[in-house]
C-alpha positions in Angstrom: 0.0 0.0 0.0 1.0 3.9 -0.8 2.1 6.0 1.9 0.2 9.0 1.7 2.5 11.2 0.1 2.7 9.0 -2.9 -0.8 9.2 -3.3 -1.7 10.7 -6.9 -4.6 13.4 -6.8 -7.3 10.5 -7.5 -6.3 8.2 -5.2 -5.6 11.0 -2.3 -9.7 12.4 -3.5 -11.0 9.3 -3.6 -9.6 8.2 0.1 -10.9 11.4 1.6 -14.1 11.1 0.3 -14.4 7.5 2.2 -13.4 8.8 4.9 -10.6 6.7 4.8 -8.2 9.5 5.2 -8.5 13.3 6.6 -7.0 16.2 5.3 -5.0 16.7 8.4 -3.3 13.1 7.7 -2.5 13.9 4.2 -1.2 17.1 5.0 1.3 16.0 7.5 2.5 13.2 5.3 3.7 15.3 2.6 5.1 18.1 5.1 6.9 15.7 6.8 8.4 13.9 3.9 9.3 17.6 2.6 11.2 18.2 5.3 12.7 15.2 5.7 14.3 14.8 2.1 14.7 18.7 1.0 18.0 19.0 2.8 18.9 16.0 0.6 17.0 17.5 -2.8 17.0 21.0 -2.5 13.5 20.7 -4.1 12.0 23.8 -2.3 13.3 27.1 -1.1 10.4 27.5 1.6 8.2 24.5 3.5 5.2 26.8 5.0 4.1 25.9 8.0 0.0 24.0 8.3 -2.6 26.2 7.5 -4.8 25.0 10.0 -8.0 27.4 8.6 -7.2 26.3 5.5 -6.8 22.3 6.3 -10.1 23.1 8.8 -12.0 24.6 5.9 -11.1 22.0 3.4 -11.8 19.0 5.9 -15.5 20.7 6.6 -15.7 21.5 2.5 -15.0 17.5 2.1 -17.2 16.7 5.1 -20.4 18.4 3.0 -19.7 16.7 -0.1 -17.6 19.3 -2.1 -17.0 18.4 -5.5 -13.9 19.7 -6.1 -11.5 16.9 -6.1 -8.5 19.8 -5.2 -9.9 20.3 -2.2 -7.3 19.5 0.7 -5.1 18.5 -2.2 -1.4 19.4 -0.7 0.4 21.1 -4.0 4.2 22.2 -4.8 3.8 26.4 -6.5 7.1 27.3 -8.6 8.7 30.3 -6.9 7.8 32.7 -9.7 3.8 32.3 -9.4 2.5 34.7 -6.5 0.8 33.8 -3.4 0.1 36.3 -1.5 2.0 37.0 1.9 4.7 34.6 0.6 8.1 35.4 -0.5 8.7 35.2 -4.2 12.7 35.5 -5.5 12.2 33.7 -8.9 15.3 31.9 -7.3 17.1 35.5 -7.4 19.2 37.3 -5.2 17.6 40.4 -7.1 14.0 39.4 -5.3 15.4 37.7 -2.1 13.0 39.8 0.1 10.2 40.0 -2.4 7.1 39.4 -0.9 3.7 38.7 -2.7 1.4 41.6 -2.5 -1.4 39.5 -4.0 -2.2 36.5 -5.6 -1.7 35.0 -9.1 -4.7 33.9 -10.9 -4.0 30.4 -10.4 -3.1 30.1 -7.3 -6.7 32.4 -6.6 -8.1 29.7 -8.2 -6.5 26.7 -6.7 -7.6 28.5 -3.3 -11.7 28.8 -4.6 -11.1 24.8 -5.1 -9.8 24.0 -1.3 -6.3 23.3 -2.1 -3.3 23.7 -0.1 0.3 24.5 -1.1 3.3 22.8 0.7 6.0 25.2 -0.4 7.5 27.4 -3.0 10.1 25.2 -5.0 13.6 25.6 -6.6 13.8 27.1 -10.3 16.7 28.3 -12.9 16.6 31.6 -11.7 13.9 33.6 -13.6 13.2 30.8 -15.3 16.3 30.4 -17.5 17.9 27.2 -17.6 17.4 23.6 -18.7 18.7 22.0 -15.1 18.1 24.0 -12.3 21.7 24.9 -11.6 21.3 27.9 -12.3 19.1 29.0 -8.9 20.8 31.3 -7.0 19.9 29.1 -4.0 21.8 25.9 -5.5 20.7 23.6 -7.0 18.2 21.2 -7.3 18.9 17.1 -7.1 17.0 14.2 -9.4 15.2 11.8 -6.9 16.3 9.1 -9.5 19.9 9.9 -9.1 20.6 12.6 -6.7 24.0 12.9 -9.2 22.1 14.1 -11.8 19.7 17.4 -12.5 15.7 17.0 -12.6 15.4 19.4 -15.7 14.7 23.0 -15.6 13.1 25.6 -15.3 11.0 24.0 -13.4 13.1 21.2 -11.6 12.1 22.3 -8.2 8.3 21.1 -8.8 9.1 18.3 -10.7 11.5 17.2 -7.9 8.9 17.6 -5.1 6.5 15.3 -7.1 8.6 13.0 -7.9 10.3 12.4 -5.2 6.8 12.9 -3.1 7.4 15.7 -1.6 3.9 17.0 -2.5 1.2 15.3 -4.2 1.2 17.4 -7.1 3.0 20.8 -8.3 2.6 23.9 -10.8 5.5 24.7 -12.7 6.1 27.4 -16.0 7.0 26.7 -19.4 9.0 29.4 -21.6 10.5 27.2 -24.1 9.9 23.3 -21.9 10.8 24.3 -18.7 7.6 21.8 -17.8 7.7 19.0 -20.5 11.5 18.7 -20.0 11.9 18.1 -16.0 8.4 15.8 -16.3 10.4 13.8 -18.7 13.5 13.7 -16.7 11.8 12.6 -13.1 9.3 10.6 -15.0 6.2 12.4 -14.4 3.6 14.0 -16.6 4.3 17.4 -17.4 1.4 19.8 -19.6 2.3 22.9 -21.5 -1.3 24.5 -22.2 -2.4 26.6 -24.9 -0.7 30.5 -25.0 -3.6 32.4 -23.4 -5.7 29.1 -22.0 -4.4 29.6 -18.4 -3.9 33.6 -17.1 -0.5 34.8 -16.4 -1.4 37.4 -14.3 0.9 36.7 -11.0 3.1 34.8 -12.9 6.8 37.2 -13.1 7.4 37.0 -16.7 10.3 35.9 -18.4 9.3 35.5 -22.1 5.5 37.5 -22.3 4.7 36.1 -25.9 5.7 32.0 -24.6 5.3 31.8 -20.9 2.2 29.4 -19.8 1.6 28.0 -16.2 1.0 24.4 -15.8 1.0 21.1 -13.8 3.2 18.6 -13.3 1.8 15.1 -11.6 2.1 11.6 -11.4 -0.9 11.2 -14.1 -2.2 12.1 -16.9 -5.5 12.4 -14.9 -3.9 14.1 -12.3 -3.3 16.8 -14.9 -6.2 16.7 -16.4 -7.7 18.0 -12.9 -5.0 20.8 -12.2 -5.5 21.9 -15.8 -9.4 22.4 -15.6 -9.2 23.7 -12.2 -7.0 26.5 -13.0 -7.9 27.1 -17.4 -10.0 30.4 -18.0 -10.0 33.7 -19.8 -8.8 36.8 -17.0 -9.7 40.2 -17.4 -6.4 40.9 -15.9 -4.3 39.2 -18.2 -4.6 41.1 -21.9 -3.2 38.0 -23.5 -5.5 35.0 -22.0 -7.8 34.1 -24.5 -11.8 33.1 -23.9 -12.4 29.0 -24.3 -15.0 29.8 -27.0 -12.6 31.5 -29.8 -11.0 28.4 -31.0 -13.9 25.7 -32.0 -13.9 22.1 -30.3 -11.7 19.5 -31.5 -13.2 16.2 -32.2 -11.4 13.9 -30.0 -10.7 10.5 -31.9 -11.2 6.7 -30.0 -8.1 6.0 -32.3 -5.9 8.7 -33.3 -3.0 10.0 -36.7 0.1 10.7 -34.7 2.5 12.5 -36.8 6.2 11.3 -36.5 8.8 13.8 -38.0 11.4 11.1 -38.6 13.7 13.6 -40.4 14.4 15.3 -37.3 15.3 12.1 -35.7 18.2 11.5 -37.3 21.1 13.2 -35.3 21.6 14.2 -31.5 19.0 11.6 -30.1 20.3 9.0 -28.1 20.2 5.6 -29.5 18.2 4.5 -26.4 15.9 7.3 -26.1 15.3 7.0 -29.8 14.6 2.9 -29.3 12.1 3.6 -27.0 10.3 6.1 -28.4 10.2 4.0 -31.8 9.0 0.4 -29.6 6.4 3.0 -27.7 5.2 4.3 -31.3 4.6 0.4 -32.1 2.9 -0.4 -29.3 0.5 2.5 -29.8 0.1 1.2 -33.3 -0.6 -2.4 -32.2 -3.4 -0.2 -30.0 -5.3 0.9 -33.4 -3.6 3.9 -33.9 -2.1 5.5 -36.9 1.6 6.6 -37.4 1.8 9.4 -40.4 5.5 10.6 -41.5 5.0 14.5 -41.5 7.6 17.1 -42.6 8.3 19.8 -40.4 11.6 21.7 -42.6 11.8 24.5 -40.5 11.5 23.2 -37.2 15.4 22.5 -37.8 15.8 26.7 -37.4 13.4 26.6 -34.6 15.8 26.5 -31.6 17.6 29.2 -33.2 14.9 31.4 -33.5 13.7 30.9 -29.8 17.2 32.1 -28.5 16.5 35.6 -30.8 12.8 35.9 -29.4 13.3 34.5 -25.7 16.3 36.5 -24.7 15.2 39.7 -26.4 12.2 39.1 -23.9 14.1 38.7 -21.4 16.1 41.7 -21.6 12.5 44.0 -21.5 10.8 42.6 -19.0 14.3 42.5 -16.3 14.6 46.3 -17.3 12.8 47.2 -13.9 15.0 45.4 -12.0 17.4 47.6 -11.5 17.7 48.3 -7.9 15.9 51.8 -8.1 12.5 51.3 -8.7 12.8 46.9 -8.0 15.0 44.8 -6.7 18.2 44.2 -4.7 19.8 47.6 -4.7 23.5 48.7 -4.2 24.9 52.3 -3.6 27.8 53.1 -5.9 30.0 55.7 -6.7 26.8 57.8 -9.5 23.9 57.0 -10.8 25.7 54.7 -13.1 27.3 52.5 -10.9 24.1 52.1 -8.9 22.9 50.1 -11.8 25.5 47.9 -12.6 26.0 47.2 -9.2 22.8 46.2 -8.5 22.1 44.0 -11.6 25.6 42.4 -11.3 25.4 41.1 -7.9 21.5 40.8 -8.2 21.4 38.6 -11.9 23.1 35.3 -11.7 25.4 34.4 -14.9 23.1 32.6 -16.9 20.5 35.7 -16.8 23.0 38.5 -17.3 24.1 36.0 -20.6 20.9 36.6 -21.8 19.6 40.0 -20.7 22.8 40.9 -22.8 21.9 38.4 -25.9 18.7 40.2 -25.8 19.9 43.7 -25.6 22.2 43.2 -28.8 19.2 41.3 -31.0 17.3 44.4 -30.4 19.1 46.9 -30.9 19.2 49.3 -33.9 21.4 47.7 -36.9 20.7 44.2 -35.8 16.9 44.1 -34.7 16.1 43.6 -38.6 19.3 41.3 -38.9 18.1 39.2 -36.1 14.8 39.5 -34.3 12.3 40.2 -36.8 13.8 37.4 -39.1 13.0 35.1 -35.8 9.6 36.5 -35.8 8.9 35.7 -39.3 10.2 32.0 -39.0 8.3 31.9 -36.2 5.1 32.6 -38.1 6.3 30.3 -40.9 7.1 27.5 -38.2 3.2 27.9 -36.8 1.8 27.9 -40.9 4.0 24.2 -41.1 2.2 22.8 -37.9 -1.0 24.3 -38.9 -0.7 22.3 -42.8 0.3 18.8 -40.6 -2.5 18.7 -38.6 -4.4 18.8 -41.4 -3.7 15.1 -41.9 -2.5 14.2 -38.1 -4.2 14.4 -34.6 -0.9 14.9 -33.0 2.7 15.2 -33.5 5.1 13.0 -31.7 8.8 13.2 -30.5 11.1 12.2 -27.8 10.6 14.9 -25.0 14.7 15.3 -24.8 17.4 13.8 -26.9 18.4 11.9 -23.4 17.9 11.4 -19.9 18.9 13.6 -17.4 22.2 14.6 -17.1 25.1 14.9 -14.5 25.8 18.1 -12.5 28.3 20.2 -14.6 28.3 17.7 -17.5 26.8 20.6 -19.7 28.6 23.5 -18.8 28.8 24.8 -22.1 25.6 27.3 -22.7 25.1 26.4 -26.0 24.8 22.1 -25.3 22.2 23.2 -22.7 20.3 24.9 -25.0 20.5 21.9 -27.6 18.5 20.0 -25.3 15.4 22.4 -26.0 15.1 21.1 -29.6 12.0 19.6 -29.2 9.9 22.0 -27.0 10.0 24.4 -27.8 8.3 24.7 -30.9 5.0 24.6 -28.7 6.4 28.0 -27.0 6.9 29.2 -30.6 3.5 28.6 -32.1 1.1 29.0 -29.1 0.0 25.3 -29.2 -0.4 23.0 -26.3 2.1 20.3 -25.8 2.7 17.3 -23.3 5.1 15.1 -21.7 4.2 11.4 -20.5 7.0 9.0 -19.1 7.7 6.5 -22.2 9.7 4.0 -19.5 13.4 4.1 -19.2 17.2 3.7 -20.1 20.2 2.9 -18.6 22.9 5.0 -17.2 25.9 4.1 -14.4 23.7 1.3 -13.6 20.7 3.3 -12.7 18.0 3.7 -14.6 16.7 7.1 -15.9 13.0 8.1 -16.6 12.4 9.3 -20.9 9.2 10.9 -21.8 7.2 11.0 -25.1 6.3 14.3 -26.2 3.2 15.3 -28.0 2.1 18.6 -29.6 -1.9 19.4 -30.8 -3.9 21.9 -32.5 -4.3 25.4 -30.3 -7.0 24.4 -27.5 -6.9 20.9 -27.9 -5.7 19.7 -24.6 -8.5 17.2 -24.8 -6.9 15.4 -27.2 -3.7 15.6 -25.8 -5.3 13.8 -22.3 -6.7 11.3 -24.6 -3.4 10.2 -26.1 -1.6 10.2 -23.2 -4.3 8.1 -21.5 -3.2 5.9 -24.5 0.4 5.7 -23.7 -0.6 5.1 -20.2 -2.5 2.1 -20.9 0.3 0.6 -23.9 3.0 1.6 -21.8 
C-alpha cells in the first residue's frame, strides 16, 4: 500500500471522500516527507508551516460533499507564481525579500477549489535554464539519481512530485521548462495553450511564450489541475476566452505524426529505441503513425534564442535596484545600476539580458529578431498544414535522460536539449510530456518521456493520447 505522500490526486480524492483519510493526515504526510528529504533534494526554497484554517476549511468543505476533487489537495507552487504573503525570489538574489502583495490567478483559483500548497520550490533563476543549476539558492537534485539534474526551469516542482514531496506541483514553461523536468523525473508534465491559463501573478520571463502548468504523477492528475486553473482573466490582456478556438473532435483511435527527419542526429540511440517500440505499441493499440515534414523546425531552436532572450532583456529592465529589486549604492547613478544587476542577476540571466539587448538593438533588430519573428510565423503555418492530416505530433521529450551536475557546462549544449519543446512555445500550441519508460545509465535507470504537440485548444486530445500511452506503456 502507498504512503500518503505517494498518493496521486485521484487516489488522495477518492480516500478522503471515504473517509478513509482526513486532510490533516494527508497534509502531514507530505510536510513531513518535505522536510525530511529537501535537505537531501533542494526541491523547495520554503516548507510553509500548516494552515490550519485552511486544512479546517477543506476537511469541513469534504465533510459536505464538495465536489472539487483539489480540495485538501497538498500542491508544490514554482517560486515565480504569486501567493500572497509569501516570498517570491524567482530563485534571485535580485528578489530575495520579495514578498507577494497579492495573488496570481492560479493560485486564486487553486484557493476557490480547497487546495493547499506545501511550499515554493527551486527554479533556474527567472526561469532560465534547462537544469536547475542555475538557482541562486543551489541547485536542485533528481530523486532518480541525486548525481544528476531534474530538468529545468521547473526542476524544483518536478523534484517535489517525484520524489513525493507534494502530491502534485505547478511549474512554467517558456521554451519546456515543464515538459522537459516531467520527462526527466518521470512524471507528466502539460504545457497548455498561449492564453488558455492567465499569467497574471506569474513574473514574466518571455510574455509572448510563458504558460503555467502542472506537473503530476498522471495524466489524470493533470487533467484535474489543468481544468481547475484554465480560463480567460480580465487581468491578463493576452488570455484568451475558451470559446474562440472551435472544439476538436477527440478521436477513440488517433493520426500521430512522426517527423522522422528530425530524428536522425543528437537523439540518443536509447531514447530513440524507445520512443520508436512506444510508437509500435500504440500502433498495435489501433492507432495510426503518419511521416509528417516539419523543414523548419530545424531553425526553430535558433529562432527561440533571438525571441526569448530579447524578452528577457525587457521585462528584467525594472529590476534595477531603483525602482525593484536588490539595490547597491555606488560611486553615481551609473554605478548604482550595474552594481545592482551584477550582484542581483546570476550568470546565466546577465548572458541573456545581454543576448537580448544586442538582438534588439538598432542595426541588428532587422538582422536578427524580426527574421525570428517571421520564422516563427512560418514554423506555426507548417504545424497548422500537418494537422491537417495528423491528430498529433510526436517526438522524444529530450534527446536523453537527465544529465550529470556540470556535464553541460557549455551554454550552447544546454540549450541543444530544447530542440524539441520548444516549438509549442513558438506557435502558441499545447504540448505534453508522458513518461515512455526508461534507459540505462551508471547502472541506474533514468525516466524518458514522449512528447506530444496538438492543434491550439486541444488539450482534450492531448489527455486522450496520453491516457493511450498510459494504458500501452
Amino acid at each position: 500500500m502507498s504512503k500518503l505522500n505517494e498518493l496521486t490526486i485521484e487516489e488522495a480524492a477518492k480516500q478522503l471522500r471515504a473517509r478513509e483519510l482526513t486532510v490533516r493526515e494527508l497534509w502531514d504526510a507530505c510536510e513531513a516527507a518535505a522536510r525530511a528529504k529537501n535537505p537531501e533534494l533542494n526541491a523547495y526554497l520554503e516548507i510553509f508551516d500548516a494552515d490550519e484554517v485552511a486544512i479546517t476549511a477543506a476537511q469541513e468543505r469534504i465533510d459536505a460533499g464538495d465536489a472539487s476533487l483539489l480540495c485538501g489537495i497538498p500542491l508544490a507552487i514554482k517560486d515565480n507564481i504569486l501567493i500572497e504573503g509569501k516570498l517570491a525570489s524567482a530563485a534571485s538574489v535580485m528578489l530575495k525579500n520579495y514578498t507577494a502583495t497579492y495573488d496570481a490567478t492560479v493560485i486564486t483559483k487553486l484557493k476557490e477549489a480547497g487546495a493547499l500548497f506545501v511550499g515554493r520550490t527551486n527554479m533556474d533563476e527567472f526561469a532560465m535554464g534547462s537544469s536547475t543549476e542555475h538557482s541562486a539558492f543551489g541547485p536542485t537534485k533528481n530523486p532518480h539519481d541525486t548525481s544528476r539534474v531534474p530538468g529545468g526551469s521547473s526542476g524544483g516542482s518536478a523534484a517535489a512530485v517525484a520524489g513525493n514531496l507534494a502530491i502534485a506541483a505547478l511549474g512554467s514553461d517558456t521554451g519546456g521548462s515543464i515538459r522537459q523536468p516531467a520527462a526527466l523525473t518521470g512524471l507528466v508534465g502539460l504545457k497548455p495553450t498561449y492564453g488558455a491559463v492567465s499569467r497574471s501573478g506569474l513574473i514574466a520571463l518571455g510574455s509572448s511564450l510563458d504558460q503555467i502548468g502542472p506537473l503530476a504523477k498522471s495524466v489524470a492528475d493533470a487533467h484535474l489541475l489543468y481544468t481547475a486553473i484554465k480560463g480567460s482573466d480580465a487581468r491578463d490582456a493576452t488570455s484568451i476566452p475558451d470559446s474562440l478556438y472551435p472544439a476538436k473532435e477527440v478521436r477513440k483511435v488517433m493520426r500521430i505524426g512522426v517527423p522522422r527527419h528530425l530524428l536522425t542526429e543528437g537523439v540518443d540511440k536509447d531514447v530513440n529505441a524507445a520512443f520508436t517500440a512506444l510508437l509500435e505499441k500504440l500502433s498495435d493499440a489501433g492507432h495510426t503513425i503518419v511521416d509528417v515534414e516539419l523543414p523548419t523546425s530545424a531553425h526553430a531552436l535558433a529562432a527561440y534564442y533571438v525571441i526569448m532572450p530579447a524578452e528577457v532583456s525587457t521585462n528584467l529592465a525594472r529590476l534595477d535596484g531603483i525602482r525593484y529589486g536588490h539595490a547597491m549604492q555606488g560611486a553615481t547613478l551609473l554605478d548604482d545600476y550595474i552594481d545592482s544587476r551584477t550582484e542581483g542577476f546570476g550568470k546565466e540571466t546577465r548572458r541573456r539580458v545581454l543576448l537580448g539587448t544586442f538582438v534588439l538593438s538598432s542595426g541588428y533588430i532587422d538582422a536578427y529578431y524580426k527574421k525570428a519573428d517571421a520564422a516563427r510565423s512560418v514554423l506555426r503555418a507548417e504545424y497548422d498544414t500537418a494537422f491537417e492530416s495528423v491528430d498529433v505530433i510526436a517526438f522524444p521529450t529530450t534527446p536523453s535522460p537527465a544529465f550529470t551536475f556540470g556535464e553541460k557546462s557549455d551554454p550552447l549544449s544546454m540549450y541543444l536539449g530544447d530542440i524539441f519543446t520548444i516549438t509549442a512555445n513558438l506557435t502558441g500550441m499545447p504540448a505534453i510530456s508522458i513518461p515512455m519508460g526508461t534507459v540505462e545509465r551508471e547502472g541506474k535507470q533514468l525516466p524518458v518521456g514522449i512528447h506530444f504537440t496538438a492543434p491550439h485548444q486541444a488539450e482534450e486530445i492531448l489527455f486522450a493520447i496520453g491516457a493511450s500511452v498510459e494504458k500501452v506503456r
